[in-house]
N, CA, C and O atoms as CSV, one atom per row, in Angstrom:
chain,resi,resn,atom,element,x,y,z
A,1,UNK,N,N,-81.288,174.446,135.232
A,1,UNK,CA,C,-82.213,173.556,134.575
A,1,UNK,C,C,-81.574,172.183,134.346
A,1,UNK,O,O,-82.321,171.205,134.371
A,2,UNK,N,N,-80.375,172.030,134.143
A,2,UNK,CA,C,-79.595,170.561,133.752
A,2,UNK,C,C,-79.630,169.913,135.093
A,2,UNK,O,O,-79.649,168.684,135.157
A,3,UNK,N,N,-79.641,170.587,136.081
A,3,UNK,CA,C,-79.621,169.799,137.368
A,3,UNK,C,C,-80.767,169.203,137.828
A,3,UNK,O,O,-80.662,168.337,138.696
A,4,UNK,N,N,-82.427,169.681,137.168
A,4,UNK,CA,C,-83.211,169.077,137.458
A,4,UNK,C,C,-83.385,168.121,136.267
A,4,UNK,O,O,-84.428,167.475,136.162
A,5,UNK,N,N,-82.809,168.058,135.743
A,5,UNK,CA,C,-83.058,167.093,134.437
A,5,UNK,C,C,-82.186,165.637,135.233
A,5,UNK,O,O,-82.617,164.485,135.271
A,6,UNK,N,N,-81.041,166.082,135.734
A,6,UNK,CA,C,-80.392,165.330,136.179
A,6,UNK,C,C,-81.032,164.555,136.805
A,6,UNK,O,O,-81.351,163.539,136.188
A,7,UNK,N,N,-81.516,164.683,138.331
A,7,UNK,CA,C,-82.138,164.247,139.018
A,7,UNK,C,C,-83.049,163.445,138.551
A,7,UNK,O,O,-82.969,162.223,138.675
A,8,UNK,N,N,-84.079,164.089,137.925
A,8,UNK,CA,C,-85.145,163.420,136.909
A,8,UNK,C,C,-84.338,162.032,136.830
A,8,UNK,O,O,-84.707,161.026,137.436
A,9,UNK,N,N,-83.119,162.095,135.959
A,9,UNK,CA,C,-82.712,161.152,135.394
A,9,UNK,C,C,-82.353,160.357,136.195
A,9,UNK,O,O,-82.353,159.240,135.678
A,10,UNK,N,N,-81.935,160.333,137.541
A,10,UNK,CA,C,-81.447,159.341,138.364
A,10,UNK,C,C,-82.283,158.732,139.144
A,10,UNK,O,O,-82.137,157.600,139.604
A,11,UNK,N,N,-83.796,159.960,139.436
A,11,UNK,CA,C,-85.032,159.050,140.110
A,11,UNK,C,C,-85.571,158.088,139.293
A,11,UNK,O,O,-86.204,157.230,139.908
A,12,UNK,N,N,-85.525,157.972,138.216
A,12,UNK,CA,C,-85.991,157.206,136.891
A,12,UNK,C,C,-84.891,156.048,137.110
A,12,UNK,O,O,-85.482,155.075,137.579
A,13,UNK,N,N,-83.748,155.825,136.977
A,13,UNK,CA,C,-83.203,155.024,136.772
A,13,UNK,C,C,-82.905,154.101,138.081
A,13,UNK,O,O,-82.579,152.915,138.028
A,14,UNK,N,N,-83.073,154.840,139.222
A,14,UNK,CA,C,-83.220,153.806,140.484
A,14,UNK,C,C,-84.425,153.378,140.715
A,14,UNK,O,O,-84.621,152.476,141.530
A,15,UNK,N,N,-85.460,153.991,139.998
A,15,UNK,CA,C,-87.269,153.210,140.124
A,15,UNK,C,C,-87.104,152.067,139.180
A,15,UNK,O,O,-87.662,150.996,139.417
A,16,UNK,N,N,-86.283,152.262,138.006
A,16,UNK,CA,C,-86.563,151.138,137.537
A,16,UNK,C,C,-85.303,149.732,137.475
A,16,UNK,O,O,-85.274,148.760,136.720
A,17,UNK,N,N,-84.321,150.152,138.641
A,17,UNK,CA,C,-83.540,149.358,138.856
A,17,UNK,C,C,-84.259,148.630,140.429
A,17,UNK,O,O,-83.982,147.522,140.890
A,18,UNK,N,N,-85.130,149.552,140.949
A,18,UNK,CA,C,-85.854,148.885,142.022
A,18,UNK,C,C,-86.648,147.775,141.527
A,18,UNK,O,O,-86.434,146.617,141.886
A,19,UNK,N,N,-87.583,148.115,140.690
A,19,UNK,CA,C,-88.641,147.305,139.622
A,19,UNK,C,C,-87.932,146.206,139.610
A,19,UNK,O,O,-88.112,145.214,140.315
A,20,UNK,N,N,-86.584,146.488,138.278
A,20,UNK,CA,C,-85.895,144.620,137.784
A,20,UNK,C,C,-85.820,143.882,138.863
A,20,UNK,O,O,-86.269,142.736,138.856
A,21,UNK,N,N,-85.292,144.379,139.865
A,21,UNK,CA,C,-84.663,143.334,140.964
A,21,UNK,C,C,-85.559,142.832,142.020
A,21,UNK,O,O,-85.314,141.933,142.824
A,22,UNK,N,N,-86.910,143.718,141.878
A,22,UNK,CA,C,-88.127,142.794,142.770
A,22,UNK,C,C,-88.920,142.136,141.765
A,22,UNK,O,O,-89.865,141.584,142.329
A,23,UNK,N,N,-88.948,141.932,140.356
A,23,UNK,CA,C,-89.552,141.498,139.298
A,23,UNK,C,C,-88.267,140.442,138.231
A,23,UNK,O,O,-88.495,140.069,137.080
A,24,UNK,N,N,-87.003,140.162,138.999
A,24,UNK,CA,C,-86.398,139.525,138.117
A,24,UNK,C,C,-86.468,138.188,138.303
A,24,UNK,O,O,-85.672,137.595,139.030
A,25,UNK,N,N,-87.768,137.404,137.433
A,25,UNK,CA,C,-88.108,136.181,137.556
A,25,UNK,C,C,-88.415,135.573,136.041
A,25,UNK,O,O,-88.847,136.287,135.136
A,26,UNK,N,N,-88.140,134.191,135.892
A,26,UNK,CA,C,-88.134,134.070,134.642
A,26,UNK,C,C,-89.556,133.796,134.190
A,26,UNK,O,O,-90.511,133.242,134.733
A,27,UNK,N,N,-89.374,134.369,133.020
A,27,UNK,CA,C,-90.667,133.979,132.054
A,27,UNK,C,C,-90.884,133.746,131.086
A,27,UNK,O,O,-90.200,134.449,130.341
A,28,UNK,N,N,-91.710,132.884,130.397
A,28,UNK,CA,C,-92.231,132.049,129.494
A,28,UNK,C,C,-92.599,132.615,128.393
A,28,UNK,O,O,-93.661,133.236,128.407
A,29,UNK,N,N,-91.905,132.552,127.306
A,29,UNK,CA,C,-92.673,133.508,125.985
A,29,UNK,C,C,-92.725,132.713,124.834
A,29,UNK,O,O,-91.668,132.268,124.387
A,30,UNK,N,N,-93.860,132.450,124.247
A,30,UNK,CA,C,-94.435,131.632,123.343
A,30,UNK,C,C,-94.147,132.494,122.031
A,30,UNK,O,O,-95.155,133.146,121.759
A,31,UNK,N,N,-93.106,132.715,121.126
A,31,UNK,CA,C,-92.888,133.468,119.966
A,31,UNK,C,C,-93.629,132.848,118.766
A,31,UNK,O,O,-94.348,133.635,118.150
A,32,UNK,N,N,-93.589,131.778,118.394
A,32,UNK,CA,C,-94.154,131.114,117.090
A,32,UNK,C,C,-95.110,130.172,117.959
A,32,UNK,O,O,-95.129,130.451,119.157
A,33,UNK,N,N,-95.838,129.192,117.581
A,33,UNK,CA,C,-95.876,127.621,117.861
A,33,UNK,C,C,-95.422,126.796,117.612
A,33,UNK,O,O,-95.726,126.140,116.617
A,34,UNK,N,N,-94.601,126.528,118.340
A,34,UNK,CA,C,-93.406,125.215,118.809
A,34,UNK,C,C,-91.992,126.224,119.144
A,34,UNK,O,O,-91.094,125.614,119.723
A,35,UNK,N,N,-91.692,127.821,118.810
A,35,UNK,CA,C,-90.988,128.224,119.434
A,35,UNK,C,C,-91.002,129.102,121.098
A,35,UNK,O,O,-91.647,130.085,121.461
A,36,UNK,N,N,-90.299,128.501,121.611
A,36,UNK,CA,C,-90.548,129.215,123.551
A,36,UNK,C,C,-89.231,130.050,123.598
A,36,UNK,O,O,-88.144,129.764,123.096
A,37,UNK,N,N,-89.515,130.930,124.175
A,37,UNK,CA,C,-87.672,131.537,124.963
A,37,UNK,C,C,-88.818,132.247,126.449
A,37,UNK,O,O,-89.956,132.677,126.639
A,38,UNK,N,N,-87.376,131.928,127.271
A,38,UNK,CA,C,-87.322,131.612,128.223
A,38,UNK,C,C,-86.255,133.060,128.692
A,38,UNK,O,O,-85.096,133.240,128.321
A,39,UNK,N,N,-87.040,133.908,129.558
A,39,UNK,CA,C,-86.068,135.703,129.569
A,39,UNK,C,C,-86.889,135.725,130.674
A,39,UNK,O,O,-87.797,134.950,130.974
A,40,UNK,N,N,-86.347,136.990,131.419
A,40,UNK,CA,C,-86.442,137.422,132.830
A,40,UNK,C,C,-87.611,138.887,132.604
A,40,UNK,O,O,-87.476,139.693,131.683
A,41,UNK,N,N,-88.727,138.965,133.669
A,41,UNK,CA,C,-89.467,140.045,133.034
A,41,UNK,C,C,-88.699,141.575,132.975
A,41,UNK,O,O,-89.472,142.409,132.503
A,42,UNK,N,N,-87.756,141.975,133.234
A,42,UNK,CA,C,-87.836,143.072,133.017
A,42,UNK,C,C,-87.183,143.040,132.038
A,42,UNK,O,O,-87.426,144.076,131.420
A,43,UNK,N,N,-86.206,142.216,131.316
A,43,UNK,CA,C,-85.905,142.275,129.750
A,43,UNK,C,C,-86.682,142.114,128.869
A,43,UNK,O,O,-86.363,142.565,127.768
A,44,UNK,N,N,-88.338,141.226,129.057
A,44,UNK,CA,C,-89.348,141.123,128.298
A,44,UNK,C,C,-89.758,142.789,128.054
A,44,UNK,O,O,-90.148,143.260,126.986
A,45,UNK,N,N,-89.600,143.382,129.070
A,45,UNK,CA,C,-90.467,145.122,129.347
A,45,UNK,C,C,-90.050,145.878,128.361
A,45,UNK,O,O,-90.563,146.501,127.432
A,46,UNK,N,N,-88.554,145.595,128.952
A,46,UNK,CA,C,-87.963,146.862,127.750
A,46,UNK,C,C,-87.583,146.339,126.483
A,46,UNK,O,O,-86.811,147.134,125.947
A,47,UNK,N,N,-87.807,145.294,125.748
A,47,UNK,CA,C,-88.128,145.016,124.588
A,47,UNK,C,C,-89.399,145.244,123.965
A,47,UNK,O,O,-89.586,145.608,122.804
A,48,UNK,N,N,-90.321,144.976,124.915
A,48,UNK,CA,C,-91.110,145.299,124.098
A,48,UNK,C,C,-91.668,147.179,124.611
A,48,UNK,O,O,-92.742,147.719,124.346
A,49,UNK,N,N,-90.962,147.525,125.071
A,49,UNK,CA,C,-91.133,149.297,125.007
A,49,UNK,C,C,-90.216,149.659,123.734
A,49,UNK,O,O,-90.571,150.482,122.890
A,50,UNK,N,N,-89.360,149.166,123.700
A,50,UNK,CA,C,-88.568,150.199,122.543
A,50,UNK,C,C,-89.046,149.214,121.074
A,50,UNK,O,O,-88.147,149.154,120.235
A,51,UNK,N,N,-89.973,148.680,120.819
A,51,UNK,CA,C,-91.115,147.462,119.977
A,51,UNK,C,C,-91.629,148.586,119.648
A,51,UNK,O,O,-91.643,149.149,118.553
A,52,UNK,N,N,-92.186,148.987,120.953
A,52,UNK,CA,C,-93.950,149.766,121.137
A,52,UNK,C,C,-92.879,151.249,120.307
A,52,UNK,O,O,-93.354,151.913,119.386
A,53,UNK,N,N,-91.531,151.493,120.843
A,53,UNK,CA,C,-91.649,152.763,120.397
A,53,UNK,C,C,-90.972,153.787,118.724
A,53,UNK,O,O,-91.013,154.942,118.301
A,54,UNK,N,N,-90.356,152.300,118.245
A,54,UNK,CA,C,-89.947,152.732,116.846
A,54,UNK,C,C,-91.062,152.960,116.108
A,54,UNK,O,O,-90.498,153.593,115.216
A,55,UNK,N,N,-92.464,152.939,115.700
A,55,UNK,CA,C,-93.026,154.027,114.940
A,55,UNK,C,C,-93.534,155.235,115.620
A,55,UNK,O,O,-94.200,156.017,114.942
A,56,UNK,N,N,-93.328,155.482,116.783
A,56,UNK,CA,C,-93.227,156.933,117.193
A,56,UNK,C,C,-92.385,157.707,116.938
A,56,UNK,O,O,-92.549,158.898,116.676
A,57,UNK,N,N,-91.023,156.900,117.002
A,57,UNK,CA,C,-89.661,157.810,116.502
A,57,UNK,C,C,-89.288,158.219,114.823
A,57,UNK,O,O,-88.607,159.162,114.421
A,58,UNK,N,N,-90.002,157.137,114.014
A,58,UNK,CA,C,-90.442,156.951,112.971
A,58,UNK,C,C,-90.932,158.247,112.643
A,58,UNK,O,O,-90.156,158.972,112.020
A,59,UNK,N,N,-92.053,158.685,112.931
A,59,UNK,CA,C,-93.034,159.647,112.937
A,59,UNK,C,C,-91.922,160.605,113.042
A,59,UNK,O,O,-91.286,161.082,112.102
A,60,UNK,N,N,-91.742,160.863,114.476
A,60,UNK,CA,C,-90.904,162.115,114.286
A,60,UNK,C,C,-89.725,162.393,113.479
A,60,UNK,O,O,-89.378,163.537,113.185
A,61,UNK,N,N,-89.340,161.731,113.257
A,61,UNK,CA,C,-87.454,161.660,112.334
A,61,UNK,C,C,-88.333,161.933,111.067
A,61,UNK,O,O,-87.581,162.617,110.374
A,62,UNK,N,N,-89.662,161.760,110.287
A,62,UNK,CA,C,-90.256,162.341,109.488
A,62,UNK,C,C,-91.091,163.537,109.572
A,62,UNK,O,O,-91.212,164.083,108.476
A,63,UNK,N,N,-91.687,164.098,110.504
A,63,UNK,CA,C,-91.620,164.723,111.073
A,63,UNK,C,C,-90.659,166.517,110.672
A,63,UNK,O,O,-90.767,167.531,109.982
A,64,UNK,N,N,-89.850,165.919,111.613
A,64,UNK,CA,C,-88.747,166.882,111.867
A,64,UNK,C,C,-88.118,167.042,110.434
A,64,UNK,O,O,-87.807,168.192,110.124
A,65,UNK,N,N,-87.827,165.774,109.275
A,65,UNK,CA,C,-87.226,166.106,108.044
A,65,UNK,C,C,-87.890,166.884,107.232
A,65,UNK,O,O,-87.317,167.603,106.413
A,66,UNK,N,N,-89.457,166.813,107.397
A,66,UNK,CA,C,-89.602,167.564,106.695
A,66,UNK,C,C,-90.065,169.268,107.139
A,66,UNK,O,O,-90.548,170.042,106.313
A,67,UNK,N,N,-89.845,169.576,108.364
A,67,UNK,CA,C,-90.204,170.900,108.451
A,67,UNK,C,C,-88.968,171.108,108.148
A,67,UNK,O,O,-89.096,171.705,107.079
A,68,UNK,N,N,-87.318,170.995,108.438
A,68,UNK,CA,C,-86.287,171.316,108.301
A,68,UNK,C,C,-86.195,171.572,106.484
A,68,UNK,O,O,-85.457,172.367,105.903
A,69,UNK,N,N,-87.167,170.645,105.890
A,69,UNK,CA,C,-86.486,171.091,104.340
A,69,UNK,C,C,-87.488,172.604,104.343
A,69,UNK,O,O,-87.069,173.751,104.187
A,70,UNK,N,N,-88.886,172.166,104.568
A,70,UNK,CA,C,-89.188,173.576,104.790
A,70,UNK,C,C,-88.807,174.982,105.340
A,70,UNK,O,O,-89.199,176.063,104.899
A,71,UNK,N,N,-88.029,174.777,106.311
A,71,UNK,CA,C,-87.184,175.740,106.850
A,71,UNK,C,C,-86.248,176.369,106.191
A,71,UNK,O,O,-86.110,177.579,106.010
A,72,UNK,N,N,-85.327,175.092,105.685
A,72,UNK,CA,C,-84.372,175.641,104.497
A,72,UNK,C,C,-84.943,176.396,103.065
A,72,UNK,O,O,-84.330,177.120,102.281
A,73,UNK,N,N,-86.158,175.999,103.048
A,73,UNK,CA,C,-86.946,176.408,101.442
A,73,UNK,C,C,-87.062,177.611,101.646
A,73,UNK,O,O,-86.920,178.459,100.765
A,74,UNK,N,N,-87.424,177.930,103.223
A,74,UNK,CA,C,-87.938,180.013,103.642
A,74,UNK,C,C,-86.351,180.521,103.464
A,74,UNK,O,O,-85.924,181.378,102.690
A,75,UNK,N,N,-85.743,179.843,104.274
A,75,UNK,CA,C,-84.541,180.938,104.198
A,75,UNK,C,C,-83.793,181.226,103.011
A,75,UNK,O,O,-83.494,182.357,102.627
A,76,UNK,N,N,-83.470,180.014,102.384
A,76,UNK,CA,C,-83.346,180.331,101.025
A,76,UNK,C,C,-84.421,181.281,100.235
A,76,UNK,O,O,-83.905,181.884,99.294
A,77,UNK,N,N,-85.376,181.451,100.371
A,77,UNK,CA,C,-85.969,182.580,99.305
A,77,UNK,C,C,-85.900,183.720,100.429
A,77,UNK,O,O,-85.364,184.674,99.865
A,78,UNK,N,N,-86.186,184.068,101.740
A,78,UNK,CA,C,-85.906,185.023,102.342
A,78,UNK,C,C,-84.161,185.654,101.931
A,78,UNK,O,O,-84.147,186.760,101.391
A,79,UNK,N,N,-82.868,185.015,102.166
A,79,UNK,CA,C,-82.041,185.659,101.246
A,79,UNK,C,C,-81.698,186.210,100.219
A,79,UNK,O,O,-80.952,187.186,100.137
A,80,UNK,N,N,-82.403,185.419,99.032
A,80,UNK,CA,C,-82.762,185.780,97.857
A,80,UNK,C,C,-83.309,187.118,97.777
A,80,UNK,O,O,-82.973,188.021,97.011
A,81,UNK,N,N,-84.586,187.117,99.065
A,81,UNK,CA,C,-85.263,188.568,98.556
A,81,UNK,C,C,-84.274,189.847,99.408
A,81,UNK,O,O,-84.207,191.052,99.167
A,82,UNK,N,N,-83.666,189.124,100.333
A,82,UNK,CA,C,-82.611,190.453,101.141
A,82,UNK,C,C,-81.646,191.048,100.247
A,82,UNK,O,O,-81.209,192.199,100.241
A,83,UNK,N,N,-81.258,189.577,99.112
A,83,UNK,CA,C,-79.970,189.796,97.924
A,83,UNK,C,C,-80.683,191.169,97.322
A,83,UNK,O,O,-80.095,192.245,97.217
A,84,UNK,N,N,-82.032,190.931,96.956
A,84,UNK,CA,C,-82.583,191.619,95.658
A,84,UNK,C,C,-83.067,193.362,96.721
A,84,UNK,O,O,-83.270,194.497,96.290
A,85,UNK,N,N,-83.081,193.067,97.503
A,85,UNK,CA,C,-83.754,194.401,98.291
A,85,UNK,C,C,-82.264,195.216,98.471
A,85,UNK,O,O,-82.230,196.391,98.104
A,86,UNK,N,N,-81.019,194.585,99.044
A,86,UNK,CA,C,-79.688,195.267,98.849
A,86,UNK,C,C,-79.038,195.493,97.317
A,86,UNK,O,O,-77.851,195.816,97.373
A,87,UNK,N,N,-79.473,195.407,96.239
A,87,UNK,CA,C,-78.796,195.564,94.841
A,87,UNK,C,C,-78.823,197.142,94.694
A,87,UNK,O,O,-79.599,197.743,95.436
A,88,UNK,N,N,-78.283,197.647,94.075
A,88,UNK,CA,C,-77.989,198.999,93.799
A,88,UNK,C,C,-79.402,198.630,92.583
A,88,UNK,O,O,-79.671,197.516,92.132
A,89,UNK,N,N,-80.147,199.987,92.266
A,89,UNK,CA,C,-81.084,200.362,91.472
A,89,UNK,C,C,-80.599,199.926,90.311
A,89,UNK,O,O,-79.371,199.847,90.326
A,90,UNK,N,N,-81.027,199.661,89.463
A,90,UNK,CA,C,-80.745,200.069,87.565
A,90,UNK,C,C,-80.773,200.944,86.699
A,90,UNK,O,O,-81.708,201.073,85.908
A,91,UNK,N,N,-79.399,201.919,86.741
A,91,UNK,CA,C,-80.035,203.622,86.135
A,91,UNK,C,C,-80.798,203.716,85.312
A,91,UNK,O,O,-80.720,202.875,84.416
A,92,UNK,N,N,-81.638,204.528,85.242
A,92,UNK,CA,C,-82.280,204.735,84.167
A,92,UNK,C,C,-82.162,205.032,83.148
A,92,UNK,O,O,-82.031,206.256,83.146
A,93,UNK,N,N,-82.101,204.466,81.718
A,93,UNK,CA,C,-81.594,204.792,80.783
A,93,UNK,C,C,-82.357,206.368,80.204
A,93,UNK,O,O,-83.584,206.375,80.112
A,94,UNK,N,N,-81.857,207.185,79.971
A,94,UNK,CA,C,-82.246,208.115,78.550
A,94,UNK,C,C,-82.731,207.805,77.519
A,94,UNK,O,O,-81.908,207.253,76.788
A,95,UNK,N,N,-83.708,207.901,77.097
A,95,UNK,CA,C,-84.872,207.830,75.656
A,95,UNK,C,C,-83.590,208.326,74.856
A,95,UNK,O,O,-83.176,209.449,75.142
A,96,UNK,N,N,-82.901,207.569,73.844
A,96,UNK,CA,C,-82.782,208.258,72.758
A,96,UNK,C,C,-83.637,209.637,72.089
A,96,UNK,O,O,-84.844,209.636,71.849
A,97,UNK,N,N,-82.804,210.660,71.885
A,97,UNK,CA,C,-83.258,211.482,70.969
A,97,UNK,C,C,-84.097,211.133,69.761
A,97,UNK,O,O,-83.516,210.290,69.077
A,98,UNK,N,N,-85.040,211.427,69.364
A,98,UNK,CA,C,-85.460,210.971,68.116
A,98,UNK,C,C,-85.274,211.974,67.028
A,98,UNK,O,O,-85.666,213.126,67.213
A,99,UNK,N,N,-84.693,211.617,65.883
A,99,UNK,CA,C,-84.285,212.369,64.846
A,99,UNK,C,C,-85.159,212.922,64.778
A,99,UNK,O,O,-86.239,212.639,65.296
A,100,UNK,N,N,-84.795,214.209,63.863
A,100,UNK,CA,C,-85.819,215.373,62.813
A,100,UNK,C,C,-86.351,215.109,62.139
A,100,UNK,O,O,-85.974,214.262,61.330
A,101,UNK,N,N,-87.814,215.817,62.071
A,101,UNK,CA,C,-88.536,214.689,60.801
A,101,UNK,C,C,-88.517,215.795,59.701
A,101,UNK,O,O,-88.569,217.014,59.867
A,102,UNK,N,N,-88.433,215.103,58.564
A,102,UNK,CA,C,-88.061,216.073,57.156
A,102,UNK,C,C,-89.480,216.994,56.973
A,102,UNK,O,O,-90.632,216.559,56.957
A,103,UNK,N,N,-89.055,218.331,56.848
A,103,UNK,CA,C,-90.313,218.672,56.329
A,103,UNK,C,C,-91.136,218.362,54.982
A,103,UNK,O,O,-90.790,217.814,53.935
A,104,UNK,N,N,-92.485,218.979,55.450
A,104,UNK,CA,C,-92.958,218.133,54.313
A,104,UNK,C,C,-92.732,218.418,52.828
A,104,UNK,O,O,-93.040,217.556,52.005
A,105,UNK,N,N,-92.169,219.672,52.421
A,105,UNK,CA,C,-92.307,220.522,51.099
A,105,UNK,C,C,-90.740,219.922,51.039
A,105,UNK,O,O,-89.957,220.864,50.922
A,106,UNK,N,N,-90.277,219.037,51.070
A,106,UNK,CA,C,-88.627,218.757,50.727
A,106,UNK,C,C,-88.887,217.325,50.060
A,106,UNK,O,O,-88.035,216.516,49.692
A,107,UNK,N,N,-90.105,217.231,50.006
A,107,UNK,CA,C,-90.245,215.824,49.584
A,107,UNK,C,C,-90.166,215.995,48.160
A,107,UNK,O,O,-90.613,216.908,47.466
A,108,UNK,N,N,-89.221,214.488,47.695
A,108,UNK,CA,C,-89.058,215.208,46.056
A,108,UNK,C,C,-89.981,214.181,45.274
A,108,UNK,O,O,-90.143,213.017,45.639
A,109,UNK,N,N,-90.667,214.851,43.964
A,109,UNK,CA,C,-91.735,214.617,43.377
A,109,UNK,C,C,-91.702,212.942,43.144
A,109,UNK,O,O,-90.593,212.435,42.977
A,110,UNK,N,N,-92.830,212.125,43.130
A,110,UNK,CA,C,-92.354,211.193,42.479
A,110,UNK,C,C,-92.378,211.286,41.023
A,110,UNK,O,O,-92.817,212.214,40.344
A,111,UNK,N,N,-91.660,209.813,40.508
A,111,UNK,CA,C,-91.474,209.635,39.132
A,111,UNK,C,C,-92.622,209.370,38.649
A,111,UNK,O,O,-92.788,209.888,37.545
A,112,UNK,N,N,-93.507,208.755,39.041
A,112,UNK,CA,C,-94.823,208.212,38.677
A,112,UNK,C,C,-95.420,209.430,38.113
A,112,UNK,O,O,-95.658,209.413,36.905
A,113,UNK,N,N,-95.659,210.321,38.686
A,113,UNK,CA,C,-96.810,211.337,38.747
A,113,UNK,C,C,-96.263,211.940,37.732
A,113,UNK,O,O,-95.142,211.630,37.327
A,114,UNK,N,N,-97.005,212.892,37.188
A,114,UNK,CA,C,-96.524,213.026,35.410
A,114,UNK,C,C,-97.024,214.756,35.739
A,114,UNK,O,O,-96.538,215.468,34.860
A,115,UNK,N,N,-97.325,215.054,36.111
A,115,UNK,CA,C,-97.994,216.739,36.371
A,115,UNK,C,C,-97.021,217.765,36.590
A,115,UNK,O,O,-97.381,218.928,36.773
């Protein structure tokens, strides 16, 4: 696969080294009024392509930042829940015993009651 990328890359770069050199003629560029510059067209081209292409790259470099924090947000709670799914259980504690309850005929009289 790198070898056709390669290629790619070298038919590209001799089409457009063919281009400059049958198109390298100067030309006239009116920037302000009363400012001129005076550049060859295929340096006009690729200025204004990589012009045309910083809010595309823009886009993506935002883009891409934010699925990556999203990405990091899953895996971080996906570990979290692998942490909590590998923990050893929590024994179960034993109910305390609950004391004896006094019977009822041990109850001693109150003072109040006069009988």
């Amino acid at each position: 696969m790198g070898i056709v990328r390669t290629i790619i890359w070298v038919l590209l770069t001799a089409v457009l080294v063919i281009f400059s050199m049958a198109n390298w003629i100067p030309v006239t560029v009116t920037i302000w009024p009363g400012q001129v510059l005076d550049t060859k067209l295929p340096v006009l081209i690729l200025v204004s392509f990589l012009i045309g292409s910083i809010p595309l790259w823009v886009a993506l470099r935002a883009a891409r930042w934010s699925l990556k924090r999203r990405l990091d947000h899953s895996e971080r709670q996906l570990s979290d829940l692998r942490a909590m799914a590998n923990r050893p259980a929590d024994p179960v504690a034993e109910p305390a015993p609950t004391p004896p309850l006094a019977p009822v005929n041990d109850v001693p009289p109150s003072p109040l009651s006069s009988t």
